[in-house]
C-alpha positions as CSV (number, residue, x, y, z in Angstrom):
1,X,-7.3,35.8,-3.4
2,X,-4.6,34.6,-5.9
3,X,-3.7,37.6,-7.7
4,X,-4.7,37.1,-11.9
5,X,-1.7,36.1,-14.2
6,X,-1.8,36.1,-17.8
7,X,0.4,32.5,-17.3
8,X,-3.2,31.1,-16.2
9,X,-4.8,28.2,-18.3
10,X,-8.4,28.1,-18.9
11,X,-10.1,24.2,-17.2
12,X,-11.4,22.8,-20.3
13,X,-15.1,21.9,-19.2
14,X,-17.3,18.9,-20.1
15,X,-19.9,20.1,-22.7
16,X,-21.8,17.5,-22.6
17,X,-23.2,17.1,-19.2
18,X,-27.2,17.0,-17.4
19,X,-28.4,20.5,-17.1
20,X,-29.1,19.7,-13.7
21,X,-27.9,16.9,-12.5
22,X,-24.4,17.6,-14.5
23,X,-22.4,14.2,-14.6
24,X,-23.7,13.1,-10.8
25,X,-25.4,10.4,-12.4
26,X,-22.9,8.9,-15.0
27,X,-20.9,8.9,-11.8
28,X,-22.4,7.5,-9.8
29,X,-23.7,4.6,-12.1
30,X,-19.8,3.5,-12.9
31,X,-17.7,6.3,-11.5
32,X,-14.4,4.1,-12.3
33,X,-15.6,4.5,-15.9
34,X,-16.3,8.0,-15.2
35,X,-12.7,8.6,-14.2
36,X,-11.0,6.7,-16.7
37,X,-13.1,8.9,-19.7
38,X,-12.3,11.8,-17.7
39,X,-8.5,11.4,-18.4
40,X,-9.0,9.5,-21.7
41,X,-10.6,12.0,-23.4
42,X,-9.6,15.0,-21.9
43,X,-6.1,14.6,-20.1
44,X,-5.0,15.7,-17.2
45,X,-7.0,18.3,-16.3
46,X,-11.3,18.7,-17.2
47,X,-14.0,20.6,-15.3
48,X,-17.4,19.1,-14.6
49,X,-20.4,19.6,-12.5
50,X,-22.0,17.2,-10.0
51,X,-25.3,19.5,-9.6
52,X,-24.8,22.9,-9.2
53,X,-21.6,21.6,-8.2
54,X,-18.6,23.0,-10.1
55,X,-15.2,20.0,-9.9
56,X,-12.0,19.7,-11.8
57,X,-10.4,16.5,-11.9
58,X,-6.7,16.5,-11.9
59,X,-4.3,13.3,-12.9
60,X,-0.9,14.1,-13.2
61,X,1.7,13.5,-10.3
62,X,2.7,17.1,-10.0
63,X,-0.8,18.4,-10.1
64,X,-2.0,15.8,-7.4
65,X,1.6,17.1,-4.9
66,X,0.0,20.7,-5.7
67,X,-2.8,19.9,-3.9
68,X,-2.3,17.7,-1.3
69,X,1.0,19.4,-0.1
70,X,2.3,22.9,-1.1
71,X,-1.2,23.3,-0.6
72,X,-2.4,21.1,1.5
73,X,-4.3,23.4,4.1
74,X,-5.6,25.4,1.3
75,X,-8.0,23.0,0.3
76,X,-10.4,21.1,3.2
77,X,-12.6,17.6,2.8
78,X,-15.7,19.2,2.1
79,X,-19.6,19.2,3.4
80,X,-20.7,15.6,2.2
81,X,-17.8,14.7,4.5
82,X,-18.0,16.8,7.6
83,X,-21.6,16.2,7.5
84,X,-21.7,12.8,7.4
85,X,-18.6,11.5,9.4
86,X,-19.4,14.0,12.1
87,X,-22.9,12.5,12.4
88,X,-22.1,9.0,12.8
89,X,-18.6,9.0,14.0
90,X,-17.8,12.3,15.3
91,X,-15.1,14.7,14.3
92,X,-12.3,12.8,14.2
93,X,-8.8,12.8,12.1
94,X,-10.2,12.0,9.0
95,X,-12.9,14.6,8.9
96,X,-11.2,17.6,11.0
97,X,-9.5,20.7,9.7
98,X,-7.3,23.5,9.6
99,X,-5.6,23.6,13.1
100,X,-7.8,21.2,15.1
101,X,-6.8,18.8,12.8
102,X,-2.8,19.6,13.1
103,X,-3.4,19.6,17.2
104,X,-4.9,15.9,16.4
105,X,-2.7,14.5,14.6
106,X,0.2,15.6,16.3
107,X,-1.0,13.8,19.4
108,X,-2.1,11.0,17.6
109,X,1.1,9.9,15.4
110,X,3.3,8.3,17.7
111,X,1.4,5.2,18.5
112,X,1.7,4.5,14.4
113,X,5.6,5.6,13.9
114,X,7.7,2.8,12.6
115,X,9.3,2.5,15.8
116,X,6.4,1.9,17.5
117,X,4.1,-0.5,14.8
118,X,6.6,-2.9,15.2
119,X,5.5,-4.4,18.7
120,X,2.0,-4.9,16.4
121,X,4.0,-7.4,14.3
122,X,3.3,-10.9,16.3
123,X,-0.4,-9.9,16.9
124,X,-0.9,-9.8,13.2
125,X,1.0,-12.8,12.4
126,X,-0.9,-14.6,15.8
127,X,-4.1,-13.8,14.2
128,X,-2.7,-14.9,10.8
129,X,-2.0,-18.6,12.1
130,X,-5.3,-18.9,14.2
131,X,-7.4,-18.1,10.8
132,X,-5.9,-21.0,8.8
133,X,-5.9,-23.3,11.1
134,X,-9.7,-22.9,10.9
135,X,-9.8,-23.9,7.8
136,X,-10.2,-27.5,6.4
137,X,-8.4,-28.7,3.0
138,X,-10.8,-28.8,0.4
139,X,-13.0,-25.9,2.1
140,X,-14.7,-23.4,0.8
141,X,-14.3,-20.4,1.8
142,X,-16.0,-16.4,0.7
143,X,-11.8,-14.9,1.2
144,X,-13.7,-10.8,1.3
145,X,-15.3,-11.9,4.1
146,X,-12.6,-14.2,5.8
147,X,-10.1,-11.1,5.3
148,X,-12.1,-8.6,7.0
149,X,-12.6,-10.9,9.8
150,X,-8.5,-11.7,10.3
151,X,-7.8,-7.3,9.7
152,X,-11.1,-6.4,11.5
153,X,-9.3,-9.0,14.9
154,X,-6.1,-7.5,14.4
155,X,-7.5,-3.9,14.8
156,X,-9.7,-4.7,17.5
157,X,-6.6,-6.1,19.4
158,X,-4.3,-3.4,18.8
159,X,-6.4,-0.5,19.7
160,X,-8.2,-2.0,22.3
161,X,-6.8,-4.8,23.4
162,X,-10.1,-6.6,22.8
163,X,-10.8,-10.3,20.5
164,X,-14.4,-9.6,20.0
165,X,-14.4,-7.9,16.7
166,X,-15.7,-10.0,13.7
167,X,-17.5,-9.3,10.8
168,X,-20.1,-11.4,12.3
169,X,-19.7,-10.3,15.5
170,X,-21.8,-7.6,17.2
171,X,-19.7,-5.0,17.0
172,X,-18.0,-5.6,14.1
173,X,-21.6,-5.6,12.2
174,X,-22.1,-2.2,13.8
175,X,-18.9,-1.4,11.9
176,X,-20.0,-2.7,8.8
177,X,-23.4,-0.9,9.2
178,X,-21.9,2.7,9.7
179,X,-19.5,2.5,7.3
180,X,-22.1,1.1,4.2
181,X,-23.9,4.3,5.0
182,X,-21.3,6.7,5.0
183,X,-20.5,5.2,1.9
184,X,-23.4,5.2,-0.1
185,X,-24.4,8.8,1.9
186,X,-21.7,9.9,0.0
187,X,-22.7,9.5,-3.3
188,X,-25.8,11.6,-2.7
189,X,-26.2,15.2,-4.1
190,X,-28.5,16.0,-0.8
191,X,-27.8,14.7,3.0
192,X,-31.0,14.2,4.7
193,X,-30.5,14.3,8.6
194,X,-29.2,10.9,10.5
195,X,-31.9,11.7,12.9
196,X,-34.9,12.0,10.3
197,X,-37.2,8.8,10.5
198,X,-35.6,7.5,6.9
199,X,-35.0,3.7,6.0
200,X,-32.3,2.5,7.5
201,X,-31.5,5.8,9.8
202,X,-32.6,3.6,12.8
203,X,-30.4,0.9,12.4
204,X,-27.3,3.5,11.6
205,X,-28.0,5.1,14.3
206,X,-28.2,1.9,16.9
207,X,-25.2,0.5,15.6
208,X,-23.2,4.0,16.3
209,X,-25.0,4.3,20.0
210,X,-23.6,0.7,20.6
211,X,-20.3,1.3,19.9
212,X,-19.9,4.2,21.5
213,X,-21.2,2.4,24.5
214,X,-18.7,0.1,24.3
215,X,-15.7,2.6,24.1
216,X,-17.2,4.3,27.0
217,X,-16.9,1.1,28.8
218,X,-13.6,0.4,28.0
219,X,-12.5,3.6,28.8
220,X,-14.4,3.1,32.2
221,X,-11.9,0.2,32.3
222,X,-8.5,1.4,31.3
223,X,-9.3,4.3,33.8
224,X,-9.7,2.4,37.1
225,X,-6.2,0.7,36.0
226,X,-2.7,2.3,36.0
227,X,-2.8,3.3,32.0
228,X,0.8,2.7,31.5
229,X,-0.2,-1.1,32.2
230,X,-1.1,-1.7,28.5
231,X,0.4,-0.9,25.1
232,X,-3.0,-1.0,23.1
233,X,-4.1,2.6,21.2
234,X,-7.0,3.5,23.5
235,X,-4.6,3.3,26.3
236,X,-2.2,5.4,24.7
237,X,-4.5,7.7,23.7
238,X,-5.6,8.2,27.1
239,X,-2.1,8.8,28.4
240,X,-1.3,11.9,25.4
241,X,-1.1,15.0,25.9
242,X,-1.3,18.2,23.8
243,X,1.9,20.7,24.2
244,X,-0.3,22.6,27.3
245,X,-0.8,19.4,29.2
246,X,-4.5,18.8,28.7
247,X,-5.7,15.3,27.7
248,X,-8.2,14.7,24.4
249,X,-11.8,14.0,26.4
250,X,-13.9,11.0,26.1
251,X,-16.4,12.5,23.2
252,X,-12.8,12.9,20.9
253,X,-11.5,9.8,21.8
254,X,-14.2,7.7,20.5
255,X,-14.3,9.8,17.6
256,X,-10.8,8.8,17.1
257,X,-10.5,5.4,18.0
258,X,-14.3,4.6,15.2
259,X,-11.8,6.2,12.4
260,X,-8.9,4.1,13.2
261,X,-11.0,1.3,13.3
262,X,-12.9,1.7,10.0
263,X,-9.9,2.8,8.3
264,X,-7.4,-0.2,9.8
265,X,-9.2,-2.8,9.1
266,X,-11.0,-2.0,6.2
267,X,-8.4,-0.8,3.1
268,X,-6.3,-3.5,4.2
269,X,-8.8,-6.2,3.8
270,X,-9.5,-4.9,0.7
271,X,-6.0,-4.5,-0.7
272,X,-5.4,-8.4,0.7
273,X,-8.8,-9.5,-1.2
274,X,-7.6,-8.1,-4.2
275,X,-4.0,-10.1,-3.8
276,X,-5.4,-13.4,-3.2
277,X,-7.2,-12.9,-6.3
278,X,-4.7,-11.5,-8.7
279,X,-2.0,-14.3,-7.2
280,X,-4.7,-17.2,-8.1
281,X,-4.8,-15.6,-11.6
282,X,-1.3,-15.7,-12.3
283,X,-0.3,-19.2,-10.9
284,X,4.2,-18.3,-11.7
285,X,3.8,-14.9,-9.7
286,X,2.1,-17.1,-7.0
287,X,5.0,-19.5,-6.7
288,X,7.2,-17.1,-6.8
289,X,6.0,-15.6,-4.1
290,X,5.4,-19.0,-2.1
291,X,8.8,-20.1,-3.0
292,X,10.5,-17.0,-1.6
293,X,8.3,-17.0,1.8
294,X,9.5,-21.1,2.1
295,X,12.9,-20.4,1.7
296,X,13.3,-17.2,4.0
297,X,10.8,-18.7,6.8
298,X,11.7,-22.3,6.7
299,X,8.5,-23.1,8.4
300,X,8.5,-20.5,11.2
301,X,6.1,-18.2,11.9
302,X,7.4,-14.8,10.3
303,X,8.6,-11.6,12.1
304,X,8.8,-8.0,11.5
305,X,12.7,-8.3,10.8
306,X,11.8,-11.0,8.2
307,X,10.1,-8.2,5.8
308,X,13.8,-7.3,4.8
309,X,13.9,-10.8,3.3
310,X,10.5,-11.1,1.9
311,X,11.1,-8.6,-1.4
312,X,8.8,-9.8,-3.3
313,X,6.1,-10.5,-1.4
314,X,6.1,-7.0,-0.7
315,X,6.1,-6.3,-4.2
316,X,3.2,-8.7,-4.6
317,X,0.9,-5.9,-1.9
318,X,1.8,-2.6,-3.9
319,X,1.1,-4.2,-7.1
320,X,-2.5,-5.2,-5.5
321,X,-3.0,-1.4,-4.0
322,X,-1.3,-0.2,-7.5
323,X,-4.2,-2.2,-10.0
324,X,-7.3,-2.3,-6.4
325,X,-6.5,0.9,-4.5
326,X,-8.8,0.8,-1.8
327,X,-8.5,4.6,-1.5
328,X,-9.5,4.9,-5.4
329,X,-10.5,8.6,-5.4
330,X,-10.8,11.7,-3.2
331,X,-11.5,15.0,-3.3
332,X,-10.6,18.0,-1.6
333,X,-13.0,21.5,-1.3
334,X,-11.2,24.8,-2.4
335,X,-10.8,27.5,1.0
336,X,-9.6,29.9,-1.4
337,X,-8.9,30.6,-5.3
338,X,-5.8,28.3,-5.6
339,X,-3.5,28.0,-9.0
340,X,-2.8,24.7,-9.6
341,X,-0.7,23.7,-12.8
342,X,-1.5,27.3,-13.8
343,X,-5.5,26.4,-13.6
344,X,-7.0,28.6,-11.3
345,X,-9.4,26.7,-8.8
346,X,-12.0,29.0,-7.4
347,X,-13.3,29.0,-3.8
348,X,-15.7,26.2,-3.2
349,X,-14.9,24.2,-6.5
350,X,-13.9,20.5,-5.7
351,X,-11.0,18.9,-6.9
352,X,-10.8,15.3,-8.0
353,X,-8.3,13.2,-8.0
354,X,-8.2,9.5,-8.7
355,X,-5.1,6.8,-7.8
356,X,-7.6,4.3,-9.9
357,X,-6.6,6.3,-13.0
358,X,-3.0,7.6,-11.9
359,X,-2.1,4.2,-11.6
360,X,-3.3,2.7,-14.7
361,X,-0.9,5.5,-16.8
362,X,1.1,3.6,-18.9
363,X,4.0,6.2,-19.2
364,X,4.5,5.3,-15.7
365,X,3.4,1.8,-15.6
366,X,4.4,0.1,-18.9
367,X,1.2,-2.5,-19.7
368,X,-0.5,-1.0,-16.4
369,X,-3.7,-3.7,-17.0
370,X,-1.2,-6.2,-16.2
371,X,-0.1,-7.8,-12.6
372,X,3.6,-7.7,-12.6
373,X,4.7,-6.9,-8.9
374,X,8.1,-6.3,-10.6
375,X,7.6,-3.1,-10.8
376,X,8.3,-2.7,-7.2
377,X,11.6,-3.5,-7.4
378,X,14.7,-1.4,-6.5
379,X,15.4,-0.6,-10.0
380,X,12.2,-0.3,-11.3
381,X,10.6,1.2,-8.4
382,X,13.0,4.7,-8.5
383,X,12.0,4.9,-11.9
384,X,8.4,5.9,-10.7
385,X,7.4,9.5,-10.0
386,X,6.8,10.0,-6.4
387,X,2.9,10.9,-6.7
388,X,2.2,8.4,-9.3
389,X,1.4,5.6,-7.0
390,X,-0.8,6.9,-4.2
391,X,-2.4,4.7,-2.1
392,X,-2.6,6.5,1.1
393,X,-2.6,9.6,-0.1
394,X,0.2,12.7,0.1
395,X,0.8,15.5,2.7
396,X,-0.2,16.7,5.9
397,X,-2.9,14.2,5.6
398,X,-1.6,11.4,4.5
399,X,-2.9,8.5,6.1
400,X,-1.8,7.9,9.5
401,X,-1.4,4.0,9.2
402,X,0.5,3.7,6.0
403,X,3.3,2.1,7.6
404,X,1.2,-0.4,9.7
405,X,-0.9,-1.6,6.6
406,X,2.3,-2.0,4.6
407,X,3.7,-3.8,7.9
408,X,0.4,-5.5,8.0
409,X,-0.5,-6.5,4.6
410,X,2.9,-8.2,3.5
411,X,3.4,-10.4,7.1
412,X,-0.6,-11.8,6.5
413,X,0.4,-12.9,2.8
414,X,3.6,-14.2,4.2
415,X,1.9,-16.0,7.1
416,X,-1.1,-17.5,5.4
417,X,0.5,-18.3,2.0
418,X,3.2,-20.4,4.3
419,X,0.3,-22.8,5.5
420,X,-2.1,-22.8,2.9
421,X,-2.9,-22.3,-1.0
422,X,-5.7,-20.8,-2.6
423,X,-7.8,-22.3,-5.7
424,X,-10.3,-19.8,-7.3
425,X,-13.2,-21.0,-8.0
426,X,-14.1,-21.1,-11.9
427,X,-17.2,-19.3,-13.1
428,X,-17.1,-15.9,-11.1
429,X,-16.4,-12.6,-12.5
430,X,-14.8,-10.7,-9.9
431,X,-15.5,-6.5,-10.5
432,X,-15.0,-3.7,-8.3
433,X,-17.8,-2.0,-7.1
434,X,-17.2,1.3,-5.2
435,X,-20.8,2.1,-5.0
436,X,-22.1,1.0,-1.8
437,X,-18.7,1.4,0.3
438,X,-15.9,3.7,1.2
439,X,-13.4,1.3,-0.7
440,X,-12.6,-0.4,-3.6
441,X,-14.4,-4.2,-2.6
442,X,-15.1,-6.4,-5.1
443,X,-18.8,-6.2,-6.3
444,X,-19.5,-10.0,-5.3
445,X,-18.5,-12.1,-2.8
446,X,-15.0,-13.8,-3.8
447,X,-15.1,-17.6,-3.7
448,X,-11.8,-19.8,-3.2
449,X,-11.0,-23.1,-2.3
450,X,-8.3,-23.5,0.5
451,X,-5.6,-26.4,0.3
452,X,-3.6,-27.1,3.3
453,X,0.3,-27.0,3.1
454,X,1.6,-28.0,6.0
């Protein structure tokens, strides 16, 4: 227990709020909204109730590096997610604590070390230049759906080796499934059982069965090989070890490799949706960025080494995660009264924190409504507080693939906007809606018209 201080703040609560249902409902019926009122009217720090449910939201830098690391194993992810992940995916890295988690992610970090991401460079970009040469000029195309595809491929190939994961592929819908109900699950005030006979249950739990099937199988497979014969995840996985020489078994390495999945193909299709979008609304940052990719690539197919010369296309996919974070908002569950700021959080209260409103603070991003991928240069870019911009979170759990999405997401711009422009299509409104999935997608598909450049 923290002992009392008479330096402690009293959490300013909502006062206006559902006497039962507190402000679950305003939240979940625009939650970005929600978030941005939060901070508006109330700063950076208010209390508020989802049920019974006491949370404080928290939006300053400092607050947020409080949290998530000086006291980063003082708070844990909750019930909604242990419940839910565990039942569809297992306990893996996202959902695990305390000191199974540090065990796991120890073993688990090397294969995504900058060292070692960047022998994953030519499968992205390989995957880049099959996807538009698919594409005729003139076509039509939904680019949500064509993203996912080209991230869900490149996932599929580096942790298993495999080219049968597609959106529209079996086990890529089986993806898709699970993760739209972990999603909306988590929006719910009550978890009902996976296994109850409830709408949609069935299907959820098929689509898990199948793909565990089907890591079974390949582990099957990797197994009656020597492992060292491949440089794919599941194969490194196999071949780690813990500091006492045991191996993770079968059940925990599916459990691992359905996180890495959901999460390595997902926020970056997002975050690359979002791009293509902003770009075709601001035609001079678009040449820009086309200009500089023609001039350092001179018609070759790009490299990792290449990202050095490719600035502002870089700029161009933190901008995107800056104004879309796919990773808009997450909480973490109190272990313990914790003081944070001088607010005391009690055991069991949740605390909120949202990159979707951090990143639209003007005092740290001048006009922040407005896509300037300038920001994220050199000189600007020091300026900004460390945990203002947080798209893969801070800590001990930061996410483990931060450096292969911002490996990834700049060498697929660089790639695809080499060979081919994109026209948006006039007449759409293009909204986020993170009410049916984990991430920040757009609420409708996003139509755009591809023209060939080469």
């Amino acid at each position: 227990m923290v002992a009392l201080s008479t330096q402690e703040k009293e959490i300013p609560f909502l006062k206006q709020e559902n006497p039962l249902m507190g402000s679950l409902l305003e939240h979940n019926r625009d939650r970005l909204n929600f978030y941005m009122r939060l901070w508006q009217e109330h700063g950076n720090v208010v209390g508020f109730h989802f049920g019974p449910f006491p949370g404080v939201a928290f939006f300053a830098p400092e607050q947020v590096r409080s949290i998530l690391v000086e006291h980063g194993y003082d708070f844990d992810k909750g019930v909604a997610i242990h419940t839910i992940f565990r039942a569809v995916v297992g306990d893996g890295i996202f959902s695990s604590e305390g000191e199974f988690h540090r065990r796991q992610r120890k073993i688990m970090a090397p294969p995504f070390q900058p060292r070692h991401i960047v022998s994953y460079a030519d499968t992205m970009v390989r995957y880049s230049e099959q996807i538009q040469r698919q594409w005729q000029d003139g076509e039509k195309i939904l680019i949500n759906h064509a993203m996912t595809d080209l991230t869900m491929s490149i996932i599929g190939k580096v942790l298993f080796d495999a080219d049968v994961f597609k959106e529209t592929d079996e086990l890529g819908n089986a993806f898709t499934v699970m993760f739209s109900y972990v999603g909306k699950e988590l929006t719910r005030l009550i978890h009902l059982p996976l296994g109850w006979p409830l709408p949609g249950h069935a299907q959820v739990r098929t689509a898990a069965r199948l793909l565990q099937d089907r890591l079974r199988q390949m582990i099957r497979e990797r197994r009656m090989r020597p492992l060292d014969e491949r440089n794919d995840v599941l194969s490194l996985l196999l071949r780690a070890r813990y500091d006492d020489g045991s191996a993770m078994d079968e059940d925990q390495i599916i459990a691992e490799a359905l996180t890495l999945f959901g999460a390595g193909h997902e926020t970056t299709a997002v975050a690359l949706t979002w791009a293509w979008y902003l770009l075709t609304q601001n035609p001079e940052r678009y040449r820009k960025m086309r200009q500089e990719v023609d001039t350092v690539l001179q018609g070759r197919s790009p490299t990792y080494d290449d990202l050095a010369q490719l600035p502002y296309t870089v700029q161009v996919f933190k901008e995107a995660l800056r104004l879309y974070p796919p990773a808009y908002a997450f909480t973490r569950t109190a272990l313990k009264d914790v003081l944070i700021d001088g607010y005391r959080v009690r055991k069991n209260t949740v605390a909120l924190m949202a990159p979707w409103v951090m990143h639209r603070n003007p005092e740290h991003f001048p006009d922040p409504e407005r896509f300037e991928p300038e920001r994220f240069g050199p000189e600007h870019e020091k300026l900004i507080p460390r945990y203002a911009f947080l798209p893969f979170g801070a800590g001990p759990r930061i996410c483990l693939g931060n450096h292969f999405a911002m490996m990834e997401g700049p060498l697929l711009l660089a790639t695809l906007a080499q060979r081919v422009s994109f026209e948006f299509v006039p007449g759409q409104q293009v909204l986020p809606d993170p009410s049916n999935t984990l991430t920040l997608r757009p609420r409708d598909n996003v139509s755009m018209i591809v023209r060939r450049r080469v």
